[in-house]
Each structure stands twice: as C-alpha cells, then as structure tokens.
LOSELUM-127693 format. One line per 2 residues: number of its first residue (from 1); for each residue x, y, z of N, C-alpha, C. Coordinates in nm, 2 decimals, always signed. Example, Ala and Ser with C-alpha at 12.3 -4.5 7.8 and 13.67 -1.06 7.14 Angstrom:
2
1) +1.32 -0.57 +0.78 +1.23 -0.45 +0.78 +1.32 -0.33 +0.78; +1.28 -0.22 +0.71 +1.37 -0.11 +0.71 +1.29 +0.00 +0.79 $
END
This chain:
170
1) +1.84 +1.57 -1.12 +1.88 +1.69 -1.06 +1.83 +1.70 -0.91; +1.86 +1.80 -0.84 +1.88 +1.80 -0.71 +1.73 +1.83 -0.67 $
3) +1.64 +1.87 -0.77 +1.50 +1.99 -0.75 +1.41 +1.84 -0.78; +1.45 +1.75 -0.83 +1.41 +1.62 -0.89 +1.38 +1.54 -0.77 $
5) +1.50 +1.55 -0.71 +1.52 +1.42 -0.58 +1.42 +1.47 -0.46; +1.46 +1.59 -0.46 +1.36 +1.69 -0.34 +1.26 +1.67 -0.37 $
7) +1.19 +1.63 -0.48 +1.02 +1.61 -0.53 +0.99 +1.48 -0.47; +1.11 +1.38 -0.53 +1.07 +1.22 -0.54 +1.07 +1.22 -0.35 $
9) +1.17 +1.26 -0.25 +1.16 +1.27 -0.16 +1.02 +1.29 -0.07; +0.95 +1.39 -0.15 +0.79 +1.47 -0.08 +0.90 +1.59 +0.02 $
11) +0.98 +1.66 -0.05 +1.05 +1.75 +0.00 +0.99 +1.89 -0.09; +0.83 +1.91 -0.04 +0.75 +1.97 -0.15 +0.81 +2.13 -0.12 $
13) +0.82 +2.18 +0.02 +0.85 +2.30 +0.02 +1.02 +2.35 -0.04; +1.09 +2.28 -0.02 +1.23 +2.27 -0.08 +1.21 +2.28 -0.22 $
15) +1.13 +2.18 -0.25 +1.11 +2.17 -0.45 +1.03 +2.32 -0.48; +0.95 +2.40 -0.39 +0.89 +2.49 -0.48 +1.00 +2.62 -0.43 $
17) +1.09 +2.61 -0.35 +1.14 +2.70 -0.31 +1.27 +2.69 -0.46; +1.28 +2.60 -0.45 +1.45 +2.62 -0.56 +1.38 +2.66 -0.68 $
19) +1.21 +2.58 -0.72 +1.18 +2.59 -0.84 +1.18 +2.78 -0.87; +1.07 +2.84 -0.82 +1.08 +2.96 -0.76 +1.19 +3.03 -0.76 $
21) +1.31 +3.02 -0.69 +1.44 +3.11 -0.73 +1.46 +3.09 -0.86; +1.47 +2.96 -0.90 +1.56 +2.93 -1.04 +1.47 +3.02 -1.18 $
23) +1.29 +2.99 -1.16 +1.22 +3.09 -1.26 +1.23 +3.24 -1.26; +1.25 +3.32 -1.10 +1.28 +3.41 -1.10 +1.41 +3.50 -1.11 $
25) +1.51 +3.45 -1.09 +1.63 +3.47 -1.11 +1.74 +3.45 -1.23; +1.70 +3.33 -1.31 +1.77 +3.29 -1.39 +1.67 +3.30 -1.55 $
27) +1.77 +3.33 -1.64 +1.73 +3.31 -1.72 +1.70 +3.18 -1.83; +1.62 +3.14 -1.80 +1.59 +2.99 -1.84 +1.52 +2.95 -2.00 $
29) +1.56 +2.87 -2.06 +1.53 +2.88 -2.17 +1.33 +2.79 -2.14; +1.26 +2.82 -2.21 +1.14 +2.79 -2.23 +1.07 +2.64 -2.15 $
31) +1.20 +2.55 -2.24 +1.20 +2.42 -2.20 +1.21 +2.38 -2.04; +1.31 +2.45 -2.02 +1.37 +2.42 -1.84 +1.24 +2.48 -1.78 $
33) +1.20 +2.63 -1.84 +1.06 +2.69 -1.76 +0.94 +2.63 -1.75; +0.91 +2.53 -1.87 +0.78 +2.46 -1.87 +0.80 +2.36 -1.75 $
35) +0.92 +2.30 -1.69 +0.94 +2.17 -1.63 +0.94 +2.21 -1.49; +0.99 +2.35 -1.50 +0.96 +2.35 -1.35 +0.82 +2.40 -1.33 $
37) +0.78 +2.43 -1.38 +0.64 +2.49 -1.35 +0.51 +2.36 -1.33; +0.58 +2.25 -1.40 +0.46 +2.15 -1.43 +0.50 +2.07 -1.27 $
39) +0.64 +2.07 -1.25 +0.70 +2.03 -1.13 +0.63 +2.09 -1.01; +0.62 +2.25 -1.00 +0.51 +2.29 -0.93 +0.35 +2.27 -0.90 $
41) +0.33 +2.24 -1.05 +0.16 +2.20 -1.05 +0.18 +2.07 -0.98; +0.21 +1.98 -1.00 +0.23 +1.81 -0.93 +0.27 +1.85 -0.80 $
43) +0.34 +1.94 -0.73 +0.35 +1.95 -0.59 +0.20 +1.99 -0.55; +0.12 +2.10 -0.62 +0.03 +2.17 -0.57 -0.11 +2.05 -0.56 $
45) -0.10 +1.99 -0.68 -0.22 +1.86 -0.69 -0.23 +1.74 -0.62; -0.07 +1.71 -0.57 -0.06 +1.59 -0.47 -0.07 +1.66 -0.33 $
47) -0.04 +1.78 -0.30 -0.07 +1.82 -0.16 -0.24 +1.83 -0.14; -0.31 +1.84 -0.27 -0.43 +1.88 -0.29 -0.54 +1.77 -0.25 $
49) -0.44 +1.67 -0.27 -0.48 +1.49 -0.29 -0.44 +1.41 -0.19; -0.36 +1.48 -0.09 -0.30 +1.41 +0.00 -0.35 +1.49 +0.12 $
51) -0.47 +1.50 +0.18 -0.49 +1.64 +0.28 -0.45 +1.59 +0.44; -0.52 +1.41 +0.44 -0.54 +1.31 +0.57 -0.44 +1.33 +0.66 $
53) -0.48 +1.38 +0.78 -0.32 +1.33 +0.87 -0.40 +1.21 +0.92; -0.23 +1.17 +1.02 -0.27 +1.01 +1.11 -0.42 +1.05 +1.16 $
55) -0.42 +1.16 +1.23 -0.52 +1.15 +1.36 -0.69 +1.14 +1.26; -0.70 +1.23 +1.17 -0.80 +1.25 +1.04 -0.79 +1.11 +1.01 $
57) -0.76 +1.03 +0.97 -0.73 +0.88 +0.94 -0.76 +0.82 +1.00; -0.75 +0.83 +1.11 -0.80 +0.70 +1.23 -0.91 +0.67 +1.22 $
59) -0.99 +0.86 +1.26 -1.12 +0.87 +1.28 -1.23 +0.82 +1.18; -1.18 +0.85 +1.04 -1.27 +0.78 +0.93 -1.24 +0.64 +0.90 $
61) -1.10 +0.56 +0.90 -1.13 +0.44 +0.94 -1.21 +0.37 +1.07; -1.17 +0.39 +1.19 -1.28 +0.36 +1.30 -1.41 +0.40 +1.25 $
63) -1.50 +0.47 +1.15 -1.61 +0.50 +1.10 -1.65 +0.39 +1.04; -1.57 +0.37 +0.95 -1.56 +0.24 +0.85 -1.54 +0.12 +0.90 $
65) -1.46 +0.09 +0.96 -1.39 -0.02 +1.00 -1.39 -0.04 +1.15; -1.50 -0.01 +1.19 -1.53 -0.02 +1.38 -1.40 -0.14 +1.41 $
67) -1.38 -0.24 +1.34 -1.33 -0.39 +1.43 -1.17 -0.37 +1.43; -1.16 -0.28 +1.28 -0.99 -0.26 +1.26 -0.90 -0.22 +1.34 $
69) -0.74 -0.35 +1.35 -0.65 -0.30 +1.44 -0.53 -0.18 +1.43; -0.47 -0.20 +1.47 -0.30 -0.16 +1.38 -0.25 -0.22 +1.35 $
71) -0.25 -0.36 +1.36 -0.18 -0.47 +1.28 -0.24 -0.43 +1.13; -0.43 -0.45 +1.11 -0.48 -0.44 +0.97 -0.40 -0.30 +0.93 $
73) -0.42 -0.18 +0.98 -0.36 -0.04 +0.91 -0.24 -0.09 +0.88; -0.12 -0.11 +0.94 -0.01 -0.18 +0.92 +0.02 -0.26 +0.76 $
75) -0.05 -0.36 +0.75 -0.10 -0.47 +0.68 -0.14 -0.40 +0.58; -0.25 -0.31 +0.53 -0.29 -0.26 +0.44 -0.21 -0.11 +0.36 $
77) -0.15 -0.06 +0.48 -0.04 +0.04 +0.42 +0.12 -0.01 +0.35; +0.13 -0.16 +0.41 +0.24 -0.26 +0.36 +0.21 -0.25 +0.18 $
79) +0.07 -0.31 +0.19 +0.04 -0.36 +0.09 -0.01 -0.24 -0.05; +0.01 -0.13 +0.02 -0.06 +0.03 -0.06 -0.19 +0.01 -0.12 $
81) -0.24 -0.04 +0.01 -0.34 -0.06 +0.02 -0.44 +0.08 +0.01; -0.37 +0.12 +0.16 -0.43 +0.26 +0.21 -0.28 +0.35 +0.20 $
83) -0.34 +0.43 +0.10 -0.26 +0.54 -0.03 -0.25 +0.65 +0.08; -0.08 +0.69 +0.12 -0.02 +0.74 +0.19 +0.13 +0.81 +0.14 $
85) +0.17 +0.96 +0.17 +0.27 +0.98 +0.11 +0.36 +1.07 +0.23; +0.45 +1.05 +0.23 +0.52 +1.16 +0.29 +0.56 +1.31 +0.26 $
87) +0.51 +1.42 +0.27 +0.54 +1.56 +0.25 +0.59 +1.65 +0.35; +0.71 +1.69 +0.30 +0.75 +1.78 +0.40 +0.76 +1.68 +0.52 $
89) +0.85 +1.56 +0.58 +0.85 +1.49 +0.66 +0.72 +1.48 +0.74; +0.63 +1.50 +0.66 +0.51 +1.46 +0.76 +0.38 +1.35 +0.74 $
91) +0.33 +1.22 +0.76 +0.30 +1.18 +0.70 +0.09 +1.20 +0.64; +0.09 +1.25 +0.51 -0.05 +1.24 +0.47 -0.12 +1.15 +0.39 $
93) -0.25 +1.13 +0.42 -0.32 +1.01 +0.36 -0.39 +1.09 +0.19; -0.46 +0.99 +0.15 -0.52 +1.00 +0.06 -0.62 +1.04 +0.05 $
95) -0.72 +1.20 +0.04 -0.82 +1.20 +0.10 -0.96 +1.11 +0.07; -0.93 +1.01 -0.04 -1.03 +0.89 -0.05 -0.97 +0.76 -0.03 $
97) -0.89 +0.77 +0.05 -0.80 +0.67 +0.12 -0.89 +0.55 +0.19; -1.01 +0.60 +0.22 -1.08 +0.52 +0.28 -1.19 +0.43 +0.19 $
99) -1.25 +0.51 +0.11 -1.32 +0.48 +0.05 -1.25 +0.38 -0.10; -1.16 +0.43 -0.11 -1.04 +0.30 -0.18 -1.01 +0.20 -0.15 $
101) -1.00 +0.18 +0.02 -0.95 +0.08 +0.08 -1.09 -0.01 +0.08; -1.26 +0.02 +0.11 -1.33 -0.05 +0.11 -1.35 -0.12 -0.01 $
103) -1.34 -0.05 -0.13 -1.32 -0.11 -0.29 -1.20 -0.23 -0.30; -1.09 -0.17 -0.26 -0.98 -0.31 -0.25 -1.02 -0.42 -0.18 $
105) -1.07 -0.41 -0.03 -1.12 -0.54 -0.01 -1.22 -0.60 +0.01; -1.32 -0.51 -0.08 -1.41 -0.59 -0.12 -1.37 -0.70 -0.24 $
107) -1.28 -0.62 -0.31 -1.24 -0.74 -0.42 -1.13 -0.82 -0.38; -1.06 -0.79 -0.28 -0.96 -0.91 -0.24 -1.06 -1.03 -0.16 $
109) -1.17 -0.97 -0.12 -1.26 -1.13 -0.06 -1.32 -1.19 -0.18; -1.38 -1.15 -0.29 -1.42 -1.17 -0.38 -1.37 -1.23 -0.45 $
111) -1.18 -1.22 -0.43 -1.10 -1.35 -0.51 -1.07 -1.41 -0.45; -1.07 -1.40 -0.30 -1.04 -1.54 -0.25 -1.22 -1.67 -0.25 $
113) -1.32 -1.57 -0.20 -1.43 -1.63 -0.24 -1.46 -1.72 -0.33; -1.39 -1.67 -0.47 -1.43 -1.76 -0.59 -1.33 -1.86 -0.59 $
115) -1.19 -1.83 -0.51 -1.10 -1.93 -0.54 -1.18 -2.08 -0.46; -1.20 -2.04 -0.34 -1.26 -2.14 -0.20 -1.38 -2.21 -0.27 $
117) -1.44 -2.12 -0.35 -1.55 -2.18 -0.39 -1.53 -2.30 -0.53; -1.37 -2.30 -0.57 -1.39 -2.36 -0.71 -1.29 -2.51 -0.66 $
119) -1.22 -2.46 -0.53 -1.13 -2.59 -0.53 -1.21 -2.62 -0.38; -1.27 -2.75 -0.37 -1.27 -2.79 -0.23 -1.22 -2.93 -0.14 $
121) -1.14 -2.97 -0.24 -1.08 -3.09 -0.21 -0.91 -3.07 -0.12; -0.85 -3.15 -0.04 -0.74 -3.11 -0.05 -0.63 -3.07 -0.11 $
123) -0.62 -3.23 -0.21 -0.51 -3.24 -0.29 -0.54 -3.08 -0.40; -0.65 -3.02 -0.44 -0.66 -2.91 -0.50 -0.63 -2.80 -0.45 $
125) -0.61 -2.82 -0.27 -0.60 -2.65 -0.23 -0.41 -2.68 -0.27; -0.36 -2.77 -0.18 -0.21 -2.83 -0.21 -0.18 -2.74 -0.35 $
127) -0.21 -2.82 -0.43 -0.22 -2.75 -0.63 -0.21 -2.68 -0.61; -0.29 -2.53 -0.60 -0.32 -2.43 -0.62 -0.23 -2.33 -0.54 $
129) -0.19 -2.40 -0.39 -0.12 -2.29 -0.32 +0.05 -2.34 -0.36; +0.07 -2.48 -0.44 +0.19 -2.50 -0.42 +0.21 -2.42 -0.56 $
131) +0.10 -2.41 -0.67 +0.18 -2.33 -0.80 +0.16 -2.21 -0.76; +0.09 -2.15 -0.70 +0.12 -2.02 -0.66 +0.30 -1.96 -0.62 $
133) +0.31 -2.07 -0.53 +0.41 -2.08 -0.43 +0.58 -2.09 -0.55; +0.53 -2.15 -0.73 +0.64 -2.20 -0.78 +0.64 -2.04 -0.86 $
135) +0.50 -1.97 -0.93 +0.54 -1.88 -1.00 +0.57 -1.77 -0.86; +0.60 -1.75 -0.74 +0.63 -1.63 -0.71 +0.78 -1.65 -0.66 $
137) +0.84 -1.77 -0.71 +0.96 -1.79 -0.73 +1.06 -1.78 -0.79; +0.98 -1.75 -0.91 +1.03 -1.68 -1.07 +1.18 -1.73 -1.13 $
139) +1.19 -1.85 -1.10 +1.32 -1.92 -1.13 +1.31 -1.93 -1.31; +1.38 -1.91 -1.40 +1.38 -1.92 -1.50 +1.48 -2.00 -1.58 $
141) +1.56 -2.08 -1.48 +1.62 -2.21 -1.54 +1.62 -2.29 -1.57; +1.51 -2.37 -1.62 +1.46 -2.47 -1.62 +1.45 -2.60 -1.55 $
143) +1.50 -2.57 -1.43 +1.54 -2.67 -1.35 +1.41 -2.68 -1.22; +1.35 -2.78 -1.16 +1.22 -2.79 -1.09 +1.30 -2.70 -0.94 $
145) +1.19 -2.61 -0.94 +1.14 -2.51 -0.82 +1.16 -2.58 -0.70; +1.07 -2.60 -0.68 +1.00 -2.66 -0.56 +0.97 -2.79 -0.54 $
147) +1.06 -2.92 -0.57 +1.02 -3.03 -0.61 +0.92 -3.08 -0.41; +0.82 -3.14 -0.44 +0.75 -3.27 -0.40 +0.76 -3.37 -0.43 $
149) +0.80 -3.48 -0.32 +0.79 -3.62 -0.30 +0.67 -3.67 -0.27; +0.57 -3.75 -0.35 +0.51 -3.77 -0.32 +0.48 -3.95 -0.30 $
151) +0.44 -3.99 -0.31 +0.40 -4.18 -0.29 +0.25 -4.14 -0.36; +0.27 -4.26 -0.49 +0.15 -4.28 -0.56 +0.13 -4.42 -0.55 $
153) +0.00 -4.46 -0.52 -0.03 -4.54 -0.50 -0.17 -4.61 -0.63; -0.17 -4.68 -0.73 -0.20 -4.73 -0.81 -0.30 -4.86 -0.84 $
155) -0.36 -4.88 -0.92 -0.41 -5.00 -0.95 -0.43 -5.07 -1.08; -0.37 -5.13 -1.14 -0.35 -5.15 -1.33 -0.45 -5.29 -1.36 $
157) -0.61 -5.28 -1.41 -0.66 -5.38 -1.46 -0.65 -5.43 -1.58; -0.63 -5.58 -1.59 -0.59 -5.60 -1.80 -0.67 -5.75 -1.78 $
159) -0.70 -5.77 -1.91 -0.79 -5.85 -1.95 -0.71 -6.00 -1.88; -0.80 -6.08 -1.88 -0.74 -6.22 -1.80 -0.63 -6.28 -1.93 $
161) -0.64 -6.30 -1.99 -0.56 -6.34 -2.11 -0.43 -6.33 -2.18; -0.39 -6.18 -2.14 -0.31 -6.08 -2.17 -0.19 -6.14 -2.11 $
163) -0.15 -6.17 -1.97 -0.05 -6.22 -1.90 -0.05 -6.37 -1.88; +0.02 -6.46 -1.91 +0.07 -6.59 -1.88 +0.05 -6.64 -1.71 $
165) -0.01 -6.71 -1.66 -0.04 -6.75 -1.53 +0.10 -6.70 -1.42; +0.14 -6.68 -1.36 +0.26 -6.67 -1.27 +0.32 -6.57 -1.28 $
167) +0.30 -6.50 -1.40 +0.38 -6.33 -1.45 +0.32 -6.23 -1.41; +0.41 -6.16 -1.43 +0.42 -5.99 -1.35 +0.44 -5.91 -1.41 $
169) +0.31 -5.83 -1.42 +0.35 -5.70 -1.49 +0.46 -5.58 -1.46; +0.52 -5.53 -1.51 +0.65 -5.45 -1.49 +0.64 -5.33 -1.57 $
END
C-alpha cells in the first residue's frame, strides 16, 4: 500500500499523516486499526533510535576516531557499518552509531588478526584469498571458477631395482 512505501521510504511524516486520517475518518475494521497504529509505533521508535545528524556525527566520531577520514565514513556507511537512515529526506544516524562501529571493528581486526596469524607462507595466503575469491563467485555449475595455471615441479624416488637400467619412468 501506498502508507507502506511512504514508511519503507523514511517518509515518516507522510506515513503518520495518512495513518492518522485513515484511523480518524474511516471506519476501519480492528485488524486494519491494529496495523496502522503498530505502523505508527515503528515510526515513533525509529525516530527515537535515529536522533544523530551529520554534524552530531562528526563530532563523536572525531572523539573516537581522532585519525578518521571520509573515505573511512564513506567505507564504513558502504558497509552498514555506521547504522544510518533517511527520515523525512533528512539524513540521521544511529544514536549508538558510534559505539557499534567501535565493536564492529574491533572484530573485523580480530578476524583478520587470526587469519595473518594462522597462514604465513605464500602459497597459503594465494589459498586462502584465491578460495575466498571462488566462493564469492557463487557459480553453481559445476564447472571450475577461477581456474590457475600453475607449473609443478616434482621429484619421484624408487628403489634401485624396480626399473631396468636405461628406462624411464612415465
């Protein structure tokens, strides 16, 4: 419905205005009245939850994050990282927007940490970033992804006895 889209939008004052005509004006059966009213509470809780503007945001990142650029903001709001919504065309943060963001990357170093720490060879970072690289491919045809060429290079010892003087193993 039209009261629906204006929500999913962050078209909060539009969604409480129609909700509001439609409960006062019309006669609505019970069901329709519980949905807009819960539709109201979710506008009232996410505005409630969403207080941060840009300029409020800066200031408590630069608190936090003295080194941080706008590339990292950038970067971290890409990633919904740092929990942002649009209301009423305007854009507001998450008022623990900050303190969420230090918890996310503290654990995003923490898995790269343990990764660094468990492979230190080349041919294992290769591994590790090339299957990465196959399952975010998500090909499901059986057919090879991402093939590598590689050159193996070998050495086969067998007992002296085993081969006839002059012959070649094959």
């Amino acid at each position: 419905s039209d009261i629906e889209k204006a929500f999913q939008k962050g078209q909060f004052k539009l969604t409480t205005q129609w909700a509001n005509t439609l409960l006062n004006k019309n006669k609505l059966n019970i069901s329709t009245q519980e949905k807009l009213k819960s539709l109201m509470d979710r506008v009232e809780r996410i505005k409630a939850d969403f207080t941060l503007t840009e300029p409020e945001i800066e200031v408590r990142l630069q608190k936090d994050f003295p080194a941080y650029s706008q590339a990292d903001k950038i970067n971290w709001e890409k990633n919904k990282w740092l929990e942002s919504r649009i209301i009423d065309d305007k854009k507001y943060y998450f008022k623990r927007a900050v303190s969420n963001l230090k918890l996310i990357l503290a654990s995003q170093l923490a898995k790269q940490t343990s990764v660094s720490q468990l492979v230190t060879d080349k041919l294992g970072l290769f591994r590790l970033e090339h299957s990465r690289a196959v399952l975010n491919t998500g090909n499901s045809e059986g057919k090879p992804v991402l093939p590598v060429n590689m050159k193996v290079t070998y050495q086969i010892t067998v007992n002296a006895d085993v081969i006839p003087a002059g012959e070649i193993i094959r």
